[in-house]
Structures are given as C-alpha cells and as structure tokens.
N, C-alpha and C positions, 0 to 999 in steps of 0.2 A: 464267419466272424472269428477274429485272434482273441484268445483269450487272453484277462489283463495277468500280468507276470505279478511276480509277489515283490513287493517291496524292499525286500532282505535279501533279494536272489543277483549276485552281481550280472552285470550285462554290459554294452558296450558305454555307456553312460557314465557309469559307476561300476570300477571294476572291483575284482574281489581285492587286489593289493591296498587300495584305497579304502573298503571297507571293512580292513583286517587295520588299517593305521587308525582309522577314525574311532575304531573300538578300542582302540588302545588308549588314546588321545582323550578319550572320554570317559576311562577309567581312571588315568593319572586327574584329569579333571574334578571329577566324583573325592577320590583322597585327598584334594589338594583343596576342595569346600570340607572336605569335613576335617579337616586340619590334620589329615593323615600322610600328610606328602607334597609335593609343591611342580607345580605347573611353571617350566623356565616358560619367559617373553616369547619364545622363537616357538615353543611349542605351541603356545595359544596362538600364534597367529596363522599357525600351519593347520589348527583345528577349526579355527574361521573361516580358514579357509575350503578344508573338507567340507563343513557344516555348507558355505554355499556352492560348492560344486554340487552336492547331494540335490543339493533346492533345485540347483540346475538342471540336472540330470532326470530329478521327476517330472519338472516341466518338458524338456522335450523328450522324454518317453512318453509323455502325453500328447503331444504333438505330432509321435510319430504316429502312435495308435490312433490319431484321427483321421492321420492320411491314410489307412488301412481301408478306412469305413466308407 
C-alpha cells in the first residue's frame, strides 16, 4: 500500500513553482484585508485561479491513490 503524500509537498499535480506563487498570492491577499497593501485585479484572479487548481489537484491525487488500491 502507497502511502498518502503530505499535502504541502509539491508533486506532479501541484508543483513547488505554483506553490511558491500561491503563497505569495496569499500573502499580498492577507495585507490587502487588513488594509496593509492591495491586491491588483490580475493578481486575484491568478490567485483564483491557483486556489482551484490546488482543489484540482487534491482531487486527482486522490484519484490516483485509488487506482493504486
């Protein structure tokens, strides 16, 4: 049996460049709710976009891991 990978750990899914921009994205996000900094248009939507690739990417990593079993 494979064991399950850690959620944080890039893979072919979600790679580390993607979760190196996401955390970026989500920190400009964070200053820009707390009225520390501002989130341009194009960034939010590149971070929407992140956010459901990630979604994506846990579903078929789970997908895959079924077909393992």
């Amino acid at each position: 049996m494979q064991a399950a990978s850690s959620p944080f750990q890039p893979d072919v899914f979600f790679t580390a460049a993607q979760q190196a921009r996401l955390s970026e994205l989500m920190e400009k996000w964070r200053s820009a709710r707390d009225g520390k900094g501002t989130l341009l248009p194009d960034e939010s939507k590149e971070l929407e976009l992140l956010v459901n690739t990630e979604l994506q990417a846990a579903a078929d990593r789970t997908a895959n891991m079924l077909k393992a079993v």
